[in-house]
MIBA-426621 format. One record per residue (C-alpha): x, y, z. Coordinates in pm, 1 decimal. Layout:
        c1        c2        c3
         X         Y         Z
...
//
This chain:
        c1        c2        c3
    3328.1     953.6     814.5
    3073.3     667.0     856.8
    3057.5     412.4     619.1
    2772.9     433.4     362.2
    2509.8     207.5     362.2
    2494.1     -35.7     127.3
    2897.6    -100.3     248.7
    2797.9     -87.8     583.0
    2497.2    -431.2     512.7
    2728.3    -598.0     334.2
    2773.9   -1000.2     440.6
    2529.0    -926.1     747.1
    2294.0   -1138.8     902.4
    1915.7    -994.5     927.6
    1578.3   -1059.3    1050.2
    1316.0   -1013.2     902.2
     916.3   -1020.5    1060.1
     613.1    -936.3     904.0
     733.1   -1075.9     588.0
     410.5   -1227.1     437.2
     259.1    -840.0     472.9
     231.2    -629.9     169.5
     508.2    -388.5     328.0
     714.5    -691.8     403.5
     698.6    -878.3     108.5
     847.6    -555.9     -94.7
    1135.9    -487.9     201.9
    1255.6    -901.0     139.2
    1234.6    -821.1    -249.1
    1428.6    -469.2    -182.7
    1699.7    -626.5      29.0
    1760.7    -905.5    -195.4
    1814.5    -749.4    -499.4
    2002.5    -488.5    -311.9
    2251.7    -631.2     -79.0
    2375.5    -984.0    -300.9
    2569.1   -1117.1       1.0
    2316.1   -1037.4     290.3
    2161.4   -1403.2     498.4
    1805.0   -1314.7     531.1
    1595.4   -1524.6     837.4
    1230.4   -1461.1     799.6
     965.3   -1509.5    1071.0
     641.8   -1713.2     902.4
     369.1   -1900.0    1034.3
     243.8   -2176.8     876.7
    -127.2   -2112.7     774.3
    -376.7   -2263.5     543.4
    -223.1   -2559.3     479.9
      62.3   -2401.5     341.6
     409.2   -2430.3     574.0
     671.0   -2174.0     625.2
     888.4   -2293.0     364.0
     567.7   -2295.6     121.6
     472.9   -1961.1     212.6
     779.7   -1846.3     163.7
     821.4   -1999.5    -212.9
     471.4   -1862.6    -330.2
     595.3   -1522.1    -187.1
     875.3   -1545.1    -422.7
     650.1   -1668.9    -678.6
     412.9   -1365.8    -696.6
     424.7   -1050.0    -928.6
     626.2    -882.5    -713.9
     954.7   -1066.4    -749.4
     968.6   -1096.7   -1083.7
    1249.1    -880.4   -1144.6
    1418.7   -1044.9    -870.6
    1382.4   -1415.6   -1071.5
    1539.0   -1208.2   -1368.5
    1810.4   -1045.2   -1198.4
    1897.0   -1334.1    -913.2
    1723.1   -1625.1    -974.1
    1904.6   -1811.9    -640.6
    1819.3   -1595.4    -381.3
    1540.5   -1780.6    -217.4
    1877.5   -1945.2    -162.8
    1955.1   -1700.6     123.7
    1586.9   -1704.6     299.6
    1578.4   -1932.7     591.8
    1216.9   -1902.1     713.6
    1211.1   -2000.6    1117.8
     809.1   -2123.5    1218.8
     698.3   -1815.8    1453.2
     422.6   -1608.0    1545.9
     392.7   -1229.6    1663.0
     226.9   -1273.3    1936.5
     429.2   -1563.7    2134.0
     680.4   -1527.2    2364.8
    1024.4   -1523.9    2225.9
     820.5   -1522.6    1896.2
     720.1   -1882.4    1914.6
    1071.6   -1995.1    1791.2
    1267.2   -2300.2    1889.2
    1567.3   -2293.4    2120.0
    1750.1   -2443.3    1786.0
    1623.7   -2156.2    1581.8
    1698.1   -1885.4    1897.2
    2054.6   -2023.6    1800.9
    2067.8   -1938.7    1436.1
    1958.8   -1576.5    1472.5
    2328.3   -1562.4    1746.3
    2464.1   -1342.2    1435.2
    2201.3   -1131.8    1324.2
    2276.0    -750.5    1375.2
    2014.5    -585.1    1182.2
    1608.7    -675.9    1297.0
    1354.2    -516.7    1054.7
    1012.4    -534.4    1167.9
     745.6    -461.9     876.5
     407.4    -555.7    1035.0
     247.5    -618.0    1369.4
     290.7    -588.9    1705.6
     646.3    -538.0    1785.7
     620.4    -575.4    2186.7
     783.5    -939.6    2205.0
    1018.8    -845.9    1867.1
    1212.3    -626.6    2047.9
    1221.9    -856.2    2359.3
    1348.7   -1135.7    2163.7
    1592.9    -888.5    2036.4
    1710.9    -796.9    2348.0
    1860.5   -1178.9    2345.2
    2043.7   -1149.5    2007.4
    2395.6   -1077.7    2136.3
    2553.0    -876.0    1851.2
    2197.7    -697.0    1745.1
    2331.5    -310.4    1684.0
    1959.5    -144.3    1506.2
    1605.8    -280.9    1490.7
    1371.4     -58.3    1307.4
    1022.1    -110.6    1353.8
     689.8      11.3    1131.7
     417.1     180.3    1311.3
     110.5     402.1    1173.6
     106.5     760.5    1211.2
    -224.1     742.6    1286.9
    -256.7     588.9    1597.2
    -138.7     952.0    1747.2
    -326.3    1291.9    1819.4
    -277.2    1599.7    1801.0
      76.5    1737.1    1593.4
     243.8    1418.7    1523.3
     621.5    1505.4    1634.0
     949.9    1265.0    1648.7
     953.3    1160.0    1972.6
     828.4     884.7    2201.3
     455.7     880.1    2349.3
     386.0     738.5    2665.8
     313.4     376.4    2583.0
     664.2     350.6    2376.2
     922.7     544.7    2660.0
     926.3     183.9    2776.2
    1158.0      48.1    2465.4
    1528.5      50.4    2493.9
    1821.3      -8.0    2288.7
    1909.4      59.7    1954.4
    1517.3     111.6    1850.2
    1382.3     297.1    1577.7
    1001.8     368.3    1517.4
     920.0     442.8    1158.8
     578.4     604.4    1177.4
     409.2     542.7     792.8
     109.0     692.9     629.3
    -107.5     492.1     432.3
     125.4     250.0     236.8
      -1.9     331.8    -155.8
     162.9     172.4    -505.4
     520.7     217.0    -585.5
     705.7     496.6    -744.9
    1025.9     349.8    -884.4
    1074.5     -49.7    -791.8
    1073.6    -311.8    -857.5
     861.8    -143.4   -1149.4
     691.7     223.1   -1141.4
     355.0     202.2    -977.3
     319.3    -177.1    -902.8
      76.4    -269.4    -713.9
     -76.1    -681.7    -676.4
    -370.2    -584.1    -422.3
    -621.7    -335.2    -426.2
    -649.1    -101.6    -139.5
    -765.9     215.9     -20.0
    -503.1     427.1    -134.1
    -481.5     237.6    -495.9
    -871.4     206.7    -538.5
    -850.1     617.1    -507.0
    -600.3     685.6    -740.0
    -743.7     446.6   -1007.6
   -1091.2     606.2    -963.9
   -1251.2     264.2    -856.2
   -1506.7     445.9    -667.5
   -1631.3     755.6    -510.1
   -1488.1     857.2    -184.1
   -1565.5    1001.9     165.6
   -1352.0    1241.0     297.8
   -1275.1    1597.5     296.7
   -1048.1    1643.3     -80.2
    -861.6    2008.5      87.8
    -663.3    1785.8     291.1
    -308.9    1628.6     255.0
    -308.4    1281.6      95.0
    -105.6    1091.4     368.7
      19.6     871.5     116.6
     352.4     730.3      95.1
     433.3     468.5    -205.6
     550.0     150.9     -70.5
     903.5     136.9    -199.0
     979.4     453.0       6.2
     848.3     301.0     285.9
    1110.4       3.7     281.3
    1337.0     226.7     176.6
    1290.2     463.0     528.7
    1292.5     130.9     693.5
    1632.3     -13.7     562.7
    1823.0     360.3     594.8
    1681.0     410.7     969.3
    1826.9     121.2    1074.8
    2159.3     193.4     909.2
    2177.9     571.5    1087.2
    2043.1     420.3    1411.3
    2312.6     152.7    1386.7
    2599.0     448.8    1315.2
    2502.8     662.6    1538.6
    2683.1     740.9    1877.5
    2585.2     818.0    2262.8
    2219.4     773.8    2136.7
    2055.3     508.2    2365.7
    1641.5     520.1    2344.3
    1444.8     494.0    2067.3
    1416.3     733.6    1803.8
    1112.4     797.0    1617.0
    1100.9     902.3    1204.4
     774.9    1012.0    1092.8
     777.4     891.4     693.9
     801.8    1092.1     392.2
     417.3    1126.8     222.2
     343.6    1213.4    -150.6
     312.0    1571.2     -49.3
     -50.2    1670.1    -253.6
    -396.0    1699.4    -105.6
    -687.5    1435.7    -210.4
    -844.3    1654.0    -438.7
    -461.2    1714.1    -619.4
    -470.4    1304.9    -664.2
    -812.0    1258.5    -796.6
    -749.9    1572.7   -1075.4
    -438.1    1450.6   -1170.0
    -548.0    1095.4   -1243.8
    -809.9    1225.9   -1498.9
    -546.4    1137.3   -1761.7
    -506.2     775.6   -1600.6
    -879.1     731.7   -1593.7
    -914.2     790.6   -1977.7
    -643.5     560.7   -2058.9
    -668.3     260.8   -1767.7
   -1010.4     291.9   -1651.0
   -1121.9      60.2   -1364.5
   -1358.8    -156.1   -1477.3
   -1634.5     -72.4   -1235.8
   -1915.8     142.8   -1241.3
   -1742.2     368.4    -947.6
   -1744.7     784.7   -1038.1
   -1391.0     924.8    -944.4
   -1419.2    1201.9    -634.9
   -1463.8    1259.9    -266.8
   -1734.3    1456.6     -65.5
   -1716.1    1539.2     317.5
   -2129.5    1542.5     250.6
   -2231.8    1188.7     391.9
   -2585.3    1187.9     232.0
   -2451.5    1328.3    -144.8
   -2192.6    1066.5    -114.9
   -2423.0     805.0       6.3
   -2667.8     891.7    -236.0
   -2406.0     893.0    -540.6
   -2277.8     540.5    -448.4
   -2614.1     406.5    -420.6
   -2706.9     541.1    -786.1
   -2395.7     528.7    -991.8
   -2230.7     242.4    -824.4
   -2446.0      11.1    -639.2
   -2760.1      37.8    -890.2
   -2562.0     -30.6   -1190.4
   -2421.2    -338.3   -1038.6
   -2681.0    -525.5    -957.3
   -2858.1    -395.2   -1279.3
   -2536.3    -608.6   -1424.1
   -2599.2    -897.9   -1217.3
   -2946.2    -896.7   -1280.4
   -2852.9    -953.8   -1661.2
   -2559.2   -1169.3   -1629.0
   -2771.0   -1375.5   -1411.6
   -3081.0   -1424.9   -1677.3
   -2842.4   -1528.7   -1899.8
   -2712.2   -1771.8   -1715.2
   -2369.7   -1604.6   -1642.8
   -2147.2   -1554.6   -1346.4
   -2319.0   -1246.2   -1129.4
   -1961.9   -1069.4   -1052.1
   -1975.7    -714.8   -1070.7
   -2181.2    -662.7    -693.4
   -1868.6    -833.7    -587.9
   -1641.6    -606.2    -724.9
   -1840.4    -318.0    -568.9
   -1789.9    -442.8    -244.3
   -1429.4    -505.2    -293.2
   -1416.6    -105.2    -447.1
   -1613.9      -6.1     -89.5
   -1422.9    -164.9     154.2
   -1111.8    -100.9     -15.5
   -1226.2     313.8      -8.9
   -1410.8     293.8     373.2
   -1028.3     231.3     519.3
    -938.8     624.5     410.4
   -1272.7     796.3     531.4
   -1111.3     808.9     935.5
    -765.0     944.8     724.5
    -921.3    1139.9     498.8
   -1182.8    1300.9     699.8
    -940.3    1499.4     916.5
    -591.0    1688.6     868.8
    -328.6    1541.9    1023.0
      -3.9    1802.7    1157.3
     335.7    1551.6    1097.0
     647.8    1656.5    1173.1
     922.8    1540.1     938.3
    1278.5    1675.8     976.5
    1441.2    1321.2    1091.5
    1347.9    1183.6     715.8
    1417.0    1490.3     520.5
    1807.1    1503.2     663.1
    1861.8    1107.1     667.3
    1811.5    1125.6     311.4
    2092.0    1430.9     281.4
    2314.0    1193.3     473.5
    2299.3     942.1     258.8
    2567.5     960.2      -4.3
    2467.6    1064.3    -356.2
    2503.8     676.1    -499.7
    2294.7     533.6    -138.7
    2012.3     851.8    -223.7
    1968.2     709.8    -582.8
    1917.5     371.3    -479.7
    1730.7     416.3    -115.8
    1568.6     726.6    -174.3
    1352.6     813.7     146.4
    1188.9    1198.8      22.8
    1197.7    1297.4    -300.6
     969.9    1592.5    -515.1
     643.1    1341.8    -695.5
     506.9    1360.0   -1034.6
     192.4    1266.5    -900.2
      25.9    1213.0   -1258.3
     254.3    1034.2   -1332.5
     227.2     790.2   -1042.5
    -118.7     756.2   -1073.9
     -91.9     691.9   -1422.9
     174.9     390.5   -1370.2
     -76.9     248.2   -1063.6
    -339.1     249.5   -1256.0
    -143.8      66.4   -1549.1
     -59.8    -145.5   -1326.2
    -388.0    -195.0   -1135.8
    -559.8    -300.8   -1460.5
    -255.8    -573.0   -1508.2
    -240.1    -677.3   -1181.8
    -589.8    -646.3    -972.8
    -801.2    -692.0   -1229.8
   -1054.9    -953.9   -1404.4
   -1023.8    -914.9   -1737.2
   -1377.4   -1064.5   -1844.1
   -1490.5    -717.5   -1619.9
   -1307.1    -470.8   -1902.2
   -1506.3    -575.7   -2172.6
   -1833.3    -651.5   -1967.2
   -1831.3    -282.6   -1842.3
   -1756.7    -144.8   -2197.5
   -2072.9    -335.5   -2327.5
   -2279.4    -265.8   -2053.7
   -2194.8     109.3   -2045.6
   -2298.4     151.6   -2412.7
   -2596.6     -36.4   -2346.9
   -2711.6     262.4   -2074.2
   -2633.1     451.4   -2299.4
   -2866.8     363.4   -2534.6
   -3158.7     298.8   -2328.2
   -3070.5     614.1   -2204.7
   -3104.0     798.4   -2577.0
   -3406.6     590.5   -2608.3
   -3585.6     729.1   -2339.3
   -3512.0    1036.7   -2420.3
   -3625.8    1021.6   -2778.6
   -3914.6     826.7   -2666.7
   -4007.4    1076.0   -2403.4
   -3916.6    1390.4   -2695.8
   -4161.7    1192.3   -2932.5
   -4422.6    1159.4   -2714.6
   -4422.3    1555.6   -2540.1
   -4453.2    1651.3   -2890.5
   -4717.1    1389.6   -3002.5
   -4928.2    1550.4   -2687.0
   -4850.1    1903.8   -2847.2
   -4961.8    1833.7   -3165.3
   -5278.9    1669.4   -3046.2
   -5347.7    1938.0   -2809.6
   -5342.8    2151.0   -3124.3
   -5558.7    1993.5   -3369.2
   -5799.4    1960.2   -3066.9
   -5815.0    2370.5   -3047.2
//
């Protein structure tokens, strides 16, 4: 019987690249929290004035770890950030570093290009699994678990974990965190309106799944015998279509609206859906600005727009197509996981997706937020609103002014 997982990471050595990515910054948190005796070595490049020790502090500084501070408020204790870079050879580490990493066994690579990753691995000496992220959607056609062309190249005890879009958590550290708005997130919330077609699958999959699949594929490609290329696990998603996401977030809407003037829904219809941002999203915002800038304010809600639009333009190439994925790899590591390992790494599990959206966008509005925008959007609404009714009674009053003059004319 092989030895279950969180036995079988105990006291190891691992390393860790990509760490200062979203994805990244949740699989250090995960593993931390998870694994109390486990020697982390992280891969960061000083940037911004900041060095990889800094970096590393301010990662364990954010939102994000705040459980972590509660639960385990030394393990920044057991990070040793080496100064690297993705794209060097050997990673751009010193021969002093190369030496430190002699005992890692587990590599777990969460952003990037993984091309000179895995050739640095190929000089740790008691390495047994790397498991690498990659996007589903840099195939065509029906996505299966197997190797492509450019990857038949990679040897040794590889793992490919294709993701979809990497959206707001479902369980940890806290249901539906999220510290950075992005396409998925901006969707759910109803930020702004989207382009896509809504009948297809959401390829969605919440973050903490996504380091889960990473951690357990390494642990079953570590296990397993007389297997010696790469294997390739195409990720759990959310398992609802865009439209199912949009509907179901009605009730999150009502109760954490995003303070922008964005209308929630999708259209495959470029000019409706350029015509609807340009009136209920863009014109309203510089309407705002307009004001806040007579008065002497801070102009701030064009800016937000923009954020909302890029955020949403990074779905339209997933949303504007179906995509065929193949899934059995994920759907029976999870069954051979033991019951206690499935609780705590789940990597496929049935969603309550109103319920998810309703914890993102609780979490959104704590998290990615201004808070000056809330109230600014409240007033500002009510103030359409009544220039709005005025008009119209205005417009009433004056039809039947012309009525009644017409009349006494006759």
């Amino acid at each position: 019987m092989s030895m279950a997982l969180r036995d079988w990471y105990a006291d190891r050595e691992l390393l860790l690249t990509g760490v200062t990515s979203d994805v990244g910054r949740a699989l250090l948190e995960k593993i931390l929290r998870s694994f109390p005796d486990v020697k982390v070595y992280a891969i960061v490049r000083s940037r911004h004035g900041f060095n990889k020790d800094d970096r590393i502090k301010n990662i364990f500084l954010s939102p994000r770890f705040e459980r972590l501070r509660q639960e385990a408020p030394n393990a920044i204790s057991r990070v040793k950030a080496l100064e690297g870079n993705l794209l060097y050879d050997g990673l751009g580490t010193t021969r002093a570093d190369k030496e430190l990493l002699r005992n890692v066994s587990v590599v777990l690579h969460a952003a990037g290009p993984y091309n000179e990753v895995f050739r640095l691995c190929q000089k740790l000496p008691r390495l047994q699994a790397v498991a690498a992220i990659t996007s589903i959607f840099h195939h065509e056609g029906r996505i299966v678990e197997s190797l492509e062309k450019e990857e038949e190249a990679i040897d040794g005890p590889v793992a490919l974990v294709r993701v979809p879009l990497v959206g707001p958590t479902l369980r940890e550290p806290m249901p539906g965190f999220v510290d950075l708005l992005k396409g998925p997130t901006a969707l759910m919330v109803g930020a702004g309106f989207a382009l896509g077609n809504s009948e297809f699958q959401a390829e969605i999959i919440p973050i903490d799944f996504t380091v889960n699949t990473l951690i357990a594929v390494a642990w079953e490609r570590a296990i397993a015998k007389n297997v010696e290329t790469a294997v390739v696990y195409n990720a759990f998603s959310i398992g609802c279509t865009w439209s199912d996401l949009i509907k179901k977030g009605r009730r999150a809407n009502q109760k954490f609206a995003y303070p922008t003037f964005g209308i929630r829904g999708m259209t495959s219809m470029v000019a409706l859906y350029r015509t609807l941002v340009l009136l209920f999203e863009w014109l309203p915002s510089m309407l705002c600005d307009t004001i806040l800038g007579l008065v002497g304010a801070k102009k701030r809600f064009l800016e937000e727009h923009r954020r909302v639009r890029n955020a949403l333009r990074s779905l339209e190439s997933i949303s504007s197509r179906p995509w065929s994925v193949e899934r059995n790899r994920v759907y029976l590591l999870q069954q051979r996981l033991t019951p206690e390992d499935q609780d705590a790494f789940p990597v496929s599990t049935e969603i309550d997706v109103e319920s998810y959206v309703l914890c993102a966008a609780a979490a959104a509005k704590k998290y990615c937020v201004d808070e000056g925008n809330i109230s600014l959007v409240k007033i500002f609404r009510l103030l359409f609103f009544f220039l709005i009714a005025v008009s119209l009674f205005c417009a009433f009053f004056l039809n039947g002014y012309h009525v009644l003059a017409k009349h006494d004319e006759l």
